[in-house]
C-alpha positions, -999 to 999 in steps of 0.1 A, spaced: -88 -20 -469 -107 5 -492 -122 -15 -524 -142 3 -547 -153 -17 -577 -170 -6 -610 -191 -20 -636 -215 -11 -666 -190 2 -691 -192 -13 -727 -197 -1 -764 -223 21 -772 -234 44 -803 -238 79 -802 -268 90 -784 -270 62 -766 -271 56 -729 -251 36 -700 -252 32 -660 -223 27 -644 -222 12 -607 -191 14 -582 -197 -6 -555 -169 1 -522 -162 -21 -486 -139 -17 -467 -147 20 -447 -179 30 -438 -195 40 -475 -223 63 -462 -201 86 -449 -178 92 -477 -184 124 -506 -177 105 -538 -170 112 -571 -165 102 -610 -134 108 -628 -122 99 -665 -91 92 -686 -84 89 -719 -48 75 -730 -22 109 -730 -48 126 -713 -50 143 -675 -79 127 -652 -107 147 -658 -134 156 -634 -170 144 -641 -191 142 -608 -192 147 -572 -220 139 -547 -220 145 -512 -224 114 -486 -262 114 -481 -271 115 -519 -271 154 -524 -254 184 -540 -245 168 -567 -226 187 -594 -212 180 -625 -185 190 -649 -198 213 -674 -188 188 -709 -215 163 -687 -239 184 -674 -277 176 -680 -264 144 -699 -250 126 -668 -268 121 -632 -251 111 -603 -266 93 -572 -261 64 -544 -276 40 -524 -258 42 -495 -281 9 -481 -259 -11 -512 -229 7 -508 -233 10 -542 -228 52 -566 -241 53 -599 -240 71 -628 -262 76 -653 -251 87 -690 -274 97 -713 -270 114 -749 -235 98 -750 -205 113 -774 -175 102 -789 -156 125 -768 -175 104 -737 -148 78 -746 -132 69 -714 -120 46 -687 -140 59 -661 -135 52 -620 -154 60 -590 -132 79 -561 -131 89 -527 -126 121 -525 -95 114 -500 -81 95 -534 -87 60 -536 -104 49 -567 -113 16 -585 -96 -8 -617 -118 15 -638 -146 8 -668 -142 9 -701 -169 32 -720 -166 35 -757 -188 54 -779 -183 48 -816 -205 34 -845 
């Protein structure tokens, strides 16, 4: 059974920064593309991230883009993502994802003052 869990979310102020971690069992993590998503309540999932299985081509959602970095260790079975400069707009549950669909409980990022 696919389990992908993530951590790191929390309150922060404007500007500030937060890593998130997903860590997944259950299927053979190295091999899997992964990405980030986000949702706000009343809002469509939103794209943040993608990066390929062995740690490259990562691309990035253009509302993220040289504030966020994406990136694995495929030896911990664990994807990260780095935020940096953080918005208010940043506020979001956010969830890792295979890109065949399954996806974690979510973490809760806030950014407010």
């Amino acid at each position: 059974e696919v389990q992908l869990v993530e951590s790191g979310g929390g309150l922060v102020q404007p500007g500030g920064s937060l890593t998130l971690s997903c860590v997944g069992s259950g299927f053979t993590f190295r091999s899997y593309d992964m990405k980030w998503v986000r949702q706000t309540p009343g809002k469509e999932l939103e794209w943040v991230s993608t990066i390929s299985s062995y740690g490259g081509g990562a691309r990035y959602a253009d509302s993220v883009k040289g504030r966020f970095t994406i990136s694995r260790d495929n030896d911990k079975n664990t994807l990260y993502l780095h935020m940096t400069s953080l918005k208010t707009e940043d506020t979001a549950m956010y969830y890792c994802e295979l890109l065949t669909g399954e996806r974690g409980q979510g973490t809760q990022v806030t950014v407010a003052s």
